[in-house]
N, C-alpha and C positions, 0 to 999 in steps of 0.2 A: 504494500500500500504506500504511495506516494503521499509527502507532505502535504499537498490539496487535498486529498484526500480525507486525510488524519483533521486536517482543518477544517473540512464540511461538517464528519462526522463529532468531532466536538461541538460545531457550533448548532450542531440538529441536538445535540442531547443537552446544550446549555438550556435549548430554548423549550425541551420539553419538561428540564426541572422546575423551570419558571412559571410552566403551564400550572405543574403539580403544585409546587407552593402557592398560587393564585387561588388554586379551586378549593387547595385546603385549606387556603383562609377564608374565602367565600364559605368557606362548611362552617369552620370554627365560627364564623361570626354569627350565620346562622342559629348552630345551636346556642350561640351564648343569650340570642336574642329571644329563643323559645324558652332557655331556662328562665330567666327573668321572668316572660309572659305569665310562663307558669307560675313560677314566685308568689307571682302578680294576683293570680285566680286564687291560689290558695290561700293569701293572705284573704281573700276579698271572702272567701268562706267561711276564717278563721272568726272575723268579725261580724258574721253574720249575712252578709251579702249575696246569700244563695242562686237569686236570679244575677245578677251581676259576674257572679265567679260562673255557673251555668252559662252565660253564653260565649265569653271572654275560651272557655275550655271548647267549645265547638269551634270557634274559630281557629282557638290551634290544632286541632283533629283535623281541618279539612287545610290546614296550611302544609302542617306535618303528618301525612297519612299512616304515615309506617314507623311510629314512636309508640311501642307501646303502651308507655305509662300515661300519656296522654287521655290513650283511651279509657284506661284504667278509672285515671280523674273524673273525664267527662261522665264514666258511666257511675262513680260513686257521688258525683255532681246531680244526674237526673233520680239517682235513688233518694238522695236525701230530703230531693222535692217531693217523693212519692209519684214519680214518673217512671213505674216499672219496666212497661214496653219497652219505653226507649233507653231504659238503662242493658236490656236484655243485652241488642249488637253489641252495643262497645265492651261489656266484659268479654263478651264469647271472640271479639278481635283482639281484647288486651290480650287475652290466653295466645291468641294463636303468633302474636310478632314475638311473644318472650318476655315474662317478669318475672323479680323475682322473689324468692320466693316465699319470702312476708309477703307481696301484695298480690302473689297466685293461690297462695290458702284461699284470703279474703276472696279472689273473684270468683274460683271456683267456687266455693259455700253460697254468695251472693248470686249467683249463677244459676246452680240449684235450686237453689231456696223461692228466685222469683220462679221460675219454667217451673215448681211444686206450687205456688202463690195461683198460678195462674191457670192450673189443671194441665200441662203440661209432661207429665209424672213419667214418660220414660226417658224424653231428654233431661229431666231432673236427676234419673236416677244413673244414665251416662256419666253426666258433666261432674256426679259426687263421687263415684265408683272410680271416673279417672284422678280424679286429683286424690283421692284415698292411695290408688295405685302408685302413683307419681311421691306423694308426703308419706306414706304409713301411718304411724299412729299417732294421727292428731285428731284430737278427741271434737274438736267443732266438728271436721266434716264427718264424724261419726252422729253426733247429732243431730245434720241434718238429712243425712242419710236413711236414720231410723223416721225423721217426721215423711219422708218418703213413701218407704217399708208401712208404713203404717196407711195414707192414703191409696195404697196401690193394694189394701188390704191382707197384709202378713203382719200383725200386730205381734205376733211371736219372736217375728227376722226385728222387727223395730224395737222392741224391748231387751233384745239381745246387742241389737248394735247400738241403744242407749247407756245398756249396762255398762259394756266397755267404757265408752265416752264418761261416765260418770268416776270410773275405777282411773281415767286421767287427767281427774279434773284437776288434781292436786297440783301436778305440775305442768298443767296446760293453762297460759295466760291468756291464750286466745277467747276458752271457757269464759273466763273474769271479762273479759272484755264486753262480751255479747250475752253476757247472764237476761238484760232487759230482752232481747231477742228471744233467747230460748225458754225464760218463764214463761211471756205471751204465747209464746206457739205452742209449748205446749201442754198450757192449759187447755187451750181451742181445739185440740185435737179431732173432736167429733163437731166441730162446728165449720160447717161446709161456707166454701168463699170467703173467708173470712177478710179479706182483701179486696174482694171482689169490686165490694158497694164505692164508685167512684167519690174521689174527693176534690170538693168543689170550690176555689179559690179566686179571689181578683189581686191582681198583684198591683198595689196601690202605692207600692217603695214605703210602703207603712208607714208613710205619715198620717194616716187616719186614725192609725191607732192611739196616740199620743195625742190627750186631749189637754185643753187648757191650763191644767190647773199644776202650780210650782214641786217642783223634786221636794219643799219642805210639808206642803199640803200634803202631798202623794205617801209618805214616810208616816206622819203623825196620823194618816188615818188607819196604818196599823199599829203606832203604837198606842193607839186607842181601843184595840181589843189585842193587845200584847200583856198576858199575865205574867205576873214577876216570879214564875215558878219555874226559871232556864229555860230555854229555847221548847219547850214539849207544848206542839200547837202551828197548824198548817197556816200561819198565816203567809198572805200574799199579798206583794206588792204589784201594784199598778207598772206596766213597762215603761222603764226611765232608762238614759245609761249613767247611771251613778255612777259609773266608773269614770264620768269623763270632768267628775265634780270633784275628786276628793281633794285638791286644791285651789275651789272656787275661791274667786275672791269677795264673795259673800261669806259671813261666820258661820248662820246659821244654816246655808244651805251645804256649807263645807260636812258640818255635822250632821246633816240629815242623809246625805251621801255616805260615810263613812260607818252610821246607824245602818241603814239598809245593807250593807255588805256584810256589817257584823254578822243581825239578822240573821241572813239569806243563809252563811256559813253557819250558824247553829243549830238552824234545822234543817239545815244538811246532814250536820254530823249527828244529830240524834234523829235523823229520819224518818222525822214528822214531818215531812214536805221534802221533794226533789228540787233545790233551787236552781240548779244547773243539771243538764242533761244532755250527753253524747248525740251531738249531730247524729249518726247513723241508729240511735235508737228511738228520737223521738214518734218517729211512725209510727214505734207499737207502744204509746201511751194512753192513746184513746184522744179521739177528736184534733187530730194533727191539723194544722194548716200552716201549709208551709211560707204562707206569704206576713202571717204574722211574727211579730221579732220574736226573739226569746233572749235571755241570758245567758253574754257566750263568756262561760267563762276564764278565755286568754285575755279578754278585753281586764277584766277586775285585777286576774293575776300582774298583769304586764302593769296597769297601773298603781297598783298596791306596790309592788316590786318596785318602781322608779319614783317615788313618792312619799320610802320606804322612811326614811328619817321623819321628814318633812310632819308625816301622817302620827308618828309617834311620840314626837315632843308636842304637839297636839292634843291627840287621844290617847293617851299610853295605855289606859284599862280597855278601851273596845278592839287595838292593835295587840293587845295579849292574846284578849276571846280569840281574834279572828286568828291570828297564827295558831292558836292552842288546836281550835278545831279543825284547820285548814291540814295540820299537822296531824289529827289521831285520824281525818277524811284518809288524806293519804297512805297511810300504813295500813287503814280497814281495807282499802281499795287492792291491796295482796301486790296487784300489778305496778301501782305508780300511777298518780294520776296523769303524766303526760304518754302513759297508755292508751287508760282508760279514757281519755278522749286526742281520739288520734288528730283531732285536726286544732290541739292545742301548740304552739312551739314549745317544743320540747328541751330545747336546747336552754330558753330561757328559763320555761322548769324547773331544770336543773339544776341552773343556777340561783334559785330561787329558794328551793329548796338545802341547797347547799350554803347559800348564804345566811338564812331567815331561819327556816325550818328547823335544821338539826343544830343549831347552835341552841335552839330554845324549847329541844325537846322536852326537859323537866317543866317547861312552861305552864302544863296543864295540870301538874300537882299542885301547881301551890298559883293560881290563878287568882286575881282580886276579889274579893267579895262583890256577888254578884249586886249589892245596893249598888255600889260603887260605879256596876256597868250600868246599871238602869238611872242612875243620876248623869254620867259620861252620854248617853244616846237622846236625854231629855226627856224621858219616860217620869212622870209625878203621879200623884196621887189623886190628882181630878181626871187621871184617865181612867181609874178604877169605876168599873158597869154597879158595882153596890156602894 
């Protein structure tokens, strides 16, 4: 090979490395820009935004067709609206590009579970039997395997392949995770379409719901039927985001903000009321709508967390409560609460917990006398009903 030669063929391969670096910055930048998007949807779920993160995740499905965690999203996005049909495709395409395999338990079980939701029951009982094949013995998709077994009428195969599921609940988190799932279903067992009956929603970006009246109105009219006997007692507040108050520059509305969180975490921990509840299980609470807000509990923690001083040379005795109970929540919860609700950041959690939490775990033995908190939240004796 002559030196022109040697010269062409180097400059045909400079110019095809230039190609490849090009395209695979063209990629890189792509996906850096999908991962953001995504970011972007989750965060907007995290805080409640369910139609907002729901369409934001369709757009990135149809930008990026062959990502499967996309689809993953999108389809745990129209579940959480209680739009089962259309959660169906995108698990059954999550599965088929590849995930892994935290989030192919969930879609296989979620997968299942709807094609059984929906009478469906030998693609149900595929889509369980593969992913059991695939995982072994994880005790959810035994579980929903048996509510299967059971609608396809072998209540014998479902009480068998419950048993199992039960014998690993102990070390199965997934179990803890979707307890509200599997108590509802099944208890319903002999109650046909349970799913069926559609639910009927206007998505109003829920400003309707949020009437007139001040975060300190809204607080004192429970603590107008709040008995000074600890937290045992479903009361319920009116939907506010208190969270976005606990350094108002109002006094009083500061305090009524920081009251309601206390609250809400007390009867949480004694379990006289769910104040916070796992995106993916509110479906099965009874009377869902999805277009109403709820209380998301990353919104409370992330600001309780960043707030954390400020809030406590403040309220020192309702910032005990709230850590004491926040603290015995999470340890009852087996898993961690930035398990048990997966679409909490976790990471901040963590550090939440590791900051706040376990530094003050003795916190709950020797907790302020509870007059103390019912003087701190503004609770008196002309709210007493005798």
């Amino acid at each position: 090979m002559n030196k022109y030669d040697e010269d062409l063929n180097c400059s045909q391969i400079t110019v095809e490395i230039a190609e490849y670096i090009q395209n695979f910055s063209t990629t890189m930048k792509g996906l850096s820009e999908m991962e953001e998007s995504l970011k972007a949807a989750l965060e907007m779920r995290r805080d409640g935004d369910l139609f907002g993160s729901n369409k934001l995740l369709i757009e990135l499905v149809l930008q990026h067709p062959d990502h499967a965690i996309l689809h993953y999203e999108c389809a745990c996005s129209f579940d959480v609206l209680a739009q089962e049909e259309e959660a169906i495709p995108f698990y059954g395409r999550a599965l088929e590009l590849g995930l892994s395999d935290k989030e192919a338990v969930n879609a296989y079980t979620q997968l299942g579970s709807l094609y059984r939701l929906h009478g469906r029951l030998m693609e149900s009982e595929n889509v369980l039997m593969t992913g059991m094949m695939r995982f072994g013995d994880v005790g959810l998709l035994k579980i929903f395997y048996a509510f299967t077994m059971y609608d396809l009428g072998k209540p014998g195969e479902a009480m068998r392949w419950m048993t199992h599921a039960i014998l690993d609940a102990a070390v199965d988190q997934e179990i803890f995770l979707n307890h509200r799932v599997i108590s509802y279903l099944g208890s319903n067992l002999d109650v046909q379409n349970i799913m069926k009956s559609p639910i009927t929603w206007v998505n109003s970006g829920n400003k309707a719901l949020e009437d007139e009246k001040s975060i300190v109105e809204k607080v004192e009219a429970v603590l107008k039927v709040f008995e000074p006997t600890y937290f045992h007692g479903a009361w319920v507040f009116e939907f506010e985001h208190y969270d976005l108050h606990f350094t108002d520059l109002d006094d009083e509305t500061r305090r009524a903000a920081v009251a309601a969180f206390a609250i809400m975490v007390g009867i949480w921990e004694t379990e006289s009321a769910s104040s916070f509840m796992p995106q993916h299980e509110r479906k099965y609470s009874g009377d869902y709508d999805p277009s109403e807000p709820h209380f998301e509990l990353n919104g409370y923690i992330s600001s309780f967390y960043s707030n954390y001083k400020t809030v406590q040379q403040e309220f020192p005795v309702m910032t005990a409560y709230i850590v004491g109970c926040l603290d015995a929540i999470d340890k009852k919860s087996k898993i961690g609460l930035e398990q048990k609700f997966p679409e909490i950041d976790s990471i901040l959690f963590r550090q939440f917990r590791k900051e706040i939490l376990l530094p003050s775990r003795q916190i709950k033995k020797k907790l302020p006398p509870f007059e103390d908190f019912l003087e701190e939240i503004g609770w008196n004796l002309s709210y007493r009903a005798w």
